[in-house]
N, C-alpha and C positions, 0 to 999 in steps of 0.2 A: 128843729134841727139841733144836731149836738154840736156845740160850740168848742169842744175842743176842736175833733174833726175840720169845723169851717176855717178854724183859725190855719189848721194845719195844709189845707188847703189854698187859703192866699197868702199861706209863707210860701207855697210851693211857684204860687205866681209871681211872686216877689221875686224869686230865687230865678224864673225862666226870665224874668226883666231885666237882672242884674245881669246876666248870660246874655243878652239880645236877643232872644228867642221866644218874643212878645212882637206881637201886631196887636195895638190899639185903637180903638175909636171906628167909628162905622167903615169911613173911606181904606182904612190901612186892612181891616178884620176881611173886608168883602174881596181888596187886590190880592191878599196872601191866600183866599180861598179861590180863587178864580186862576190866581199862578201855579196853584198846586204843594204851596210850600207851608198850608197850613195840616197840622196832624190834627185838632181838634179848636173847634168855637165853641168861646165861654158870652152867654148873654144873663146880663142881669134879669134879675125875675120883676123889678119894675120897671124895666126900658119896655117902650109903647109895644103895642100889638103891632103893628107896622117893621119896626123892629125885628121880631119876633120871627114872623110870619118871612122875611125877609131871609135873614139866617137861616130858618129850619127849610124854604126853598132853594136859596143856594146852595145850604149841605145836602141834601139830597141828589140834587143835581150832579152835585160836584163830586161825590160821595164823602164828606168830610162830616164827622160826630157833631152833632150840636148838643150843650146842655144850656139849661137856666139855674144859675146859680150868683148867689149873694143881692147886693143891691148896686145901684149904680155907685153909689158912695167908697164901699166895699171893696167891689174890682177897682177903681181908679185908686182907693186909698193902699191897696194889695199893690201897684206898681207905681207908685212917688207921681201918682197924679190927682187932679180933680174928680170927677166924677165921669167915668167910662160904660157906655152899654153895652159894648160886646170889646171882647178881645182875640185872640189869635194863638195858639200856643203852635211854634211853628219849630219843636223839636218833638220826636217822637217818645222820647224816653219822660221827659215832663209830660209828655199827653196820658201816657200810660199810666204814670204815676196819679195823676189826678182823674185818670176814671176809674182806679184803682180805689182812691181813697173814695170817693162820690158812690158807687158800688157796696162800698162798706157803710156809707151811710146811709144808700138806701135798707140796705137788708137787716142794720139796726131798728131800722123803725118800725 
């Protein structure tokens, strides 16, 4: 991964926290996807397979984006927390923003 990019990325999480337009932690990530008030779910790429498999069935379902992206350390430290395995980006203009840059990182590689 290009680490400018990633950094640019959990400033953008940072940035939808300070706005209050973050849902964190499994319980908060699942109700904003299930209320409809999520635009995209961020899961860390080492939160358990259970985890996982959770998120990418709920979005489906739900029709809401799932990526795996950073670590649990990463996203929790990307919004003034501990360590977080999935989050919630529950404005659309950040959501776009960040599949936008995500997008650009994959077609770097």
């Amino acid at each position: 991964m290009n680490n400018k990019t990633d950094s640019k990325i959990l400033s953008l999480f940072g940035l939808a926290t300070r706005a209050g337009r973050i849902a964190s932690g499994e319980f908060q990530t699942e109700t904003a996807v299930k209320s409809g008030t999520a635009y995209l779910v961020v899961v860390a790429e080492d939160a358990s397979d259970n985890t996982k498999k959770l998120f990418r069935d709920k979005g489906s379902f739900y029709k809401v984006p799932v990526i795996e992206f950073g670590t649990k350390e990463e996203l929790g430290h990307a919004i003034g927390k501990e360590f977080r395995a999935s989050l919630a980006i529950l404005d659309e203009g950040f959501a776009k923003a960040v599949m936008k840059k995500i997008d650009s990182l994959s077609q770097a590689q």
